[in-house]
N, C-alpha and C positions, 0 to 999 in steps of 0.2 A: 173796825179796822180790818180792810181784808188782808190777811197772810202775805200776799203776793207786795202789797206795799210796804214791807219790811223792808229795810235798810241791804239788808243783807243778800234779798231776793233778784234777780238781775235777768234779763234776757229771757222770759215769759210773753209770750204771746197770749193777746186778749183772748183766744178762744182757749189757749192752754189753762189761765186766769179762771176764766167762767167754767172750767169743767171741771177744775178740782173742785171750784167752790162748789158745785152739784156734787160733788164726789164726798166733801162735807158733809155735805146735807142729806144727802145719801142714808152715810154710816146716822148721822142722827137720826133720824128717822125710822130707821130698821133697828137701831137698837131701843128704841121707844116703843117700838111696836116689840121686839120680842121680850124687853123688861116687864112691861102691862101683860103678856101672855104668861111671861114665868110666876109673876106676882099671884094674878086669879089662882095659881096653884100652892101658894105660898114657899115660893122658890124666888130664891137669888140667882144672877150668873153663874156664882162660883157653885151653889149648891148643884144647880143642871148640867155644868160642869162635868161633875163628880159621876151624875145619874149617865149621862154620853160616853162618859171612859169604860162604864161597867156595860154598857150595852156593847159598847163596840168591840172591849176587849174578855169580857167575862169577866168571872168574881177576882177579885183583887186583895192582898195584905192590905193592910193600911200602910205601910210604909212605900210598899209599889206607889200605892196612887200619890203620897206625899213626892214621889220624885219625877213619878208623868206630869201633875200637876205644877212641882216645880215652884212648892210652897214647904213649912215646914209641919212637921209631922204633928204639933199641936193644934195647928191650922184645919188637919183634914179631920183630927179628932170632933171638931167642935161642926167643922159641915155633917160629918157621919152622925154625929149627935142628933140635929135635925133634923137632915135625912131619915133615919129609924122613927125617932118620934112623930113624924108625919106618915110613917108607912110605906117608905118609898125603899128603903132599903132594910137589908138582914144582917145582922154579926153573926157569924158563926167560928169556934174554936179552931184555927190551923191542924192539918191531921198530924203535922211532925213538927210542927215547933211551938212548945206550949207559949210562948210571949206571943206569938204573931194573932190575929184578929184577921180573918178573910170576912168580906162585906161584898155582896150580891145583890142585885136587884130583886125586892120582893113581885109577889106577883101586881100588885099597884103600881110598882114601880116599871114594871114592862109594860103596863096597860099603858101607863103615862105614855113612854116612849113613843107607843106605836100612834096612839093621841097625836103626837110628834108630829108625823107622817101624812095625816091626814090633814092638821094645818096647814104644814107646807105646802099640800096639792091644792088647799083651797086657796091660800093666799097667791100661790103663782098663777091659777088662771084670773085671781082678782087683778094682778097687779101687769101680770105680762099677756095675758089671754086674749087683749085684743089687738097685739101685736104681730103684724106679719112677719110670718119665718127668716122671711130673707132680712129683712131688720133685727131678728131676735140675733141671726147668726154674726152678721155685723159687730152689733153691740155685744155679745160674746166672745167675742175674736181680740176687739178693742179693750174688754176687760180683763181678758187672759194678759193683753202686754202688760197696763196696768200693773196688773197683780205680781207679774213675773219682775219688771223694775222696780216694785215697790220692797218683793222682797230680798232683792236682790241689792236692793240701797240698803235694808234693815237688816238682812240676814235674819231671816225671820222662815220658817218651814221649809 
């Protein structure tokens, strides 16, 4: 059953129709591809999560990251747990408050990262590389509204 034939749904145009459902398909697809990529690492979402916040904002309390993440504090305990035991990150003692736990990315853990990086360059000229500019820019423009109404329905970043 597609979405759009919902009860509730009204006044959708068939190419409006067909483009969310690609917009579906989309998100499946990409989160299938980068679920198989976290896994080969023996990473979850929420774990690369945790490894993305330390990269982008530096070493972290646990309690910080329990409230960026916007889970609760025994929740990041048990990713942190993980995380260490595979190498990807470090505990170390707060310099001024002996309760607190700062956790950093070990040096495996920025290698991964930067790993990252070179994925994504290979997989964007796989998936968009043979896409002319003026098409890419199009369909970037179109994703930007997209994204701008979507979060703007959901209140969402």
């Amino acid at each position: 059953m597609k979405w759009t034939s919902l009860p509730w749904v009204v006044g959708v145009s068939a190419a409006a129709d067909q483009t969310m459902d690609q917009l579906f398909d989309l998100a499946v697809v990409l989160g299938e591809v980068m679920n198989n990529r976290l896994a080969e690492h023996g990473l979850t979402p929420a774990r690369a999560e945790i490894l993305w916040v330390l990269h982008g904002t530096g070493p972290r309390a646990q309690r910080e990251l329990s409230r960026i993440l916007k889970c609760t504090p025994r929740n990041v305990t048990g990713l942190v747990d993980a995380l260490q035991a595979a190498g990807f990150v470090e505990r170390t003692a707060h310099p001024t408050d002996r309760r607190a736990i700062i956790v950093r990315l070990s040096e495996q853990g920025q290698s991964l990262i930067a790993g990252w990086g070179t994925d994504r360059d290979h997989g964007t000229a796989q998936v968009l590389g043979g896409i002319p500019a003026g098409e890419l820019a199009i369909f970037s423009a179109v994703l930007d509204r997209v994204l701008a109404q979507l979060r703007a329905t959901y209140n969402r970043r």
